[in-house]
N, C-alpha and C positions, 0 to 999 in steps of 0.2 A: 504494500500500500504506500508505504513512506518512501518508494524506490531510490532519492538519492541520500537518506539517511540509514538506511540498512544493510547493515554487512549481508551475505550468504551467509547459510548457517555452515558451511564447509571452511568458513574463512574465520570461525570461532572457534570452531571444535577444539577442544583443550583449553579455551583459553579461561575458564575458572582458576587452573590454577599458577596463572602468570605472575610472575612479581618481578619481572626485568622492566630494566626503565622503558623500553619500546617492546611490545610487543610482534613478534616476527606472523605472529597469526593473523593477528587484526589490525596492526601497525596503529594501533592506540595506543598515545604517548599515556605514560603513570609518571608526571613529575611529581614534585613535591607540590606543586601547586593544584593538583587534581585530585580527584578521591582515587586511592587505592583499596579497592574494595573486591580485589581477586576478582574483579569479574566487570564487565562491560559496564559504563552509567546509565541509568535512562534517564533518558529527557523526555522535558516537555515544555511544547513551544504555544505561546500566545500571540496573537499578530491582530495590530491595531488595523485594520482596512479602510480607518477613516486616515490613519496619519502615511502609509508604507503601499507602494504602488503592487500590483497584481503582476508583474515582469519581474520583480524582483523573487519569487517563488523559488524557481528553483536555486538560487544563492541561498536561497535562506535556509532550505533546507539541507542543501549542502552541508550547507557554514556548522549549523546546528548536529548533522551527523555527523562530522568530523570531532563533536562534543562527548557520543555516546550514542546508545540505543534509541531511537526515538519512537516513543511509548504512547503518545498524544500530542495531537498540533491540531489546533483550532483557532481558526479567522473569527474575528467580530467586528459586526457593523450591522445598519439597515440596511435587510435584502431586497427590500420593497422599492429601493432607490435606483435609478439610472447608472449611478456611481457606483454601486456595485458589483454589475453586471459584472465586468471585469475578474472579479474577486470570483467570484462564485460559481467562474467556468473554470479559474486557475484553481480554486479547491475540489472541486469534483474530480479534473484531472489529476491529482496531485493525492486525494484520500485522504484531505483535510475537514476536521466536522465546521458548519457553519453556524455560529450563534447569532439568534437574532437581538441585536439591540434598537428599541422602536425608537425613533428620531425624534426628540422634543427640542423646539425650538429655543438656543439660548443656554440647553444643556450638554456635557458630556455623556450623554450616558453610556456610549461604549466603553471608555475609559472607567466606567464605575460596573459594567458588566462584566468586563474583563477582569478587574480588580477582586472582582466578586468569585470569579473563576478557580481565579490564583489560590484567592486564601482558601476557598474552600478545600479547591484539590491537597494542598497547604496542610491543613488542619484533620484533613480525613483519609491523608492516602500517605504509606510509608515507601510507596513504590519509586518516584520520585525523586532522582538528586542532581537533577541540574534543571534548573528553569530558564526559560530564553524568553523573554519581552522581545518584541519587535516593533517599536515603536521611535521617535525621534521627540517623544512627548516629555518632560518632565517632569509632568506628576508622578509618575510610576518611581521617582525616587523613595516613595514612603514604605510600598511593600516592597522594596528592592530589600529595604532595612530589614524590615520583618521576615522575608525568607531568609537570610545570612541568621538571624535570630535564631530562628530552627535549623538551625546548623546545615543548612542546602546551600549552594552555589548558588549563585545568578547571574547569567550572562544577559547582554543586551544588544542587540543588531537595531542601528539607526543610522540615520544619515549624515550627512558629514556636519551637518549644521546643529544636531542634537546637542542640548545645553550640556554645559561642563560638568554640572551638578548629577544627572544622569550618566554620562559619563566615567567620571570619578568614582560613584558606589557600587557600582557593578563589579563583581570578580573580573569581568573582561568584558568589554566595550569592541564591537565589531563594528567599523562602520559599511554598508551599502555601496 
């Protein structure tokens, strides 16, 4: 489903019980800056479809399995809109689920759907240890804090213009 974030399972095999700095099975690095956890990360990616264009998909997903396993990735935005169109043929393609967030005028509210996402998965799932925002927004500095809190990783894929503040708190800052 996640095709450019997924190893073959031929290209794992053995790799539970790795503890070399690079792994020669799946050539996932184990620095010291990554979790060593004998066995592959899984991720999970959130992507803002109001702030992050629909062309950029397959980098994203790339960038994001180059992280780890990727276990969940989900677009949010309103589907109901012209401006989504875009989005919601590159998730189909792609085997991205689509959340809808209903448009009020003058609010965020995908930024607070999405937020909503996070902590839950956050709060109710141990499966989880790398999170990836894909946004260029910087409000998502506040749960950036609180996932590093519960001791998860957070990466963040944005554009080159993404505030410094975003930026800085993320484990690693990828830009587009």
């Amino acid at each position: 489903q996640f095709s450019a974030g997924l190893r073959s399972s031929a290209s794992v095999r053995g790799h539970e019980q790795c503890n070399t700095s690079i792994c020669r099975l799946c050539h996932f690095s184990f620095d010291s800056k990554s979790y060593n956890l004998g066995r592959m990360p899984n991720v999970a990616i959130f992507v803002d479809g109001d702030n992050v264009p629909s062309k950029d998909t397959q980098n994203i997903l790339s960038e994001a399995g180059s992280f780890g396993r990727i276990v969940n990735a989900m677009v949010f935005g309103d589907w109901s809109t012209p401006q989504m169109k875009p989005w919601k043929d590159s998730a189909s393609q792609h085997g991205l689920l689509t959340m809808q967030c209903d448009l009020l005028k003058g609010k965020n509210s995908t930024d607070i759907r999405m937020m909503i996402e996070i902590m839950r998965l956050l709060y109710t799932s141990e499966v989880v240890d790398i999170y990836v925002i894909v946004t260029s927004d910087s409000d998502y500095r506040h749960v950036v804090s609180e996932i590093k809190m519960r001791g998860k990783r957070c990466y963040c894929i944005g554009s080159v213009n993404t505030n410094n503040s975003l930026q800085n708190i993320c484990d690693k800052f990828v830009k587009l």
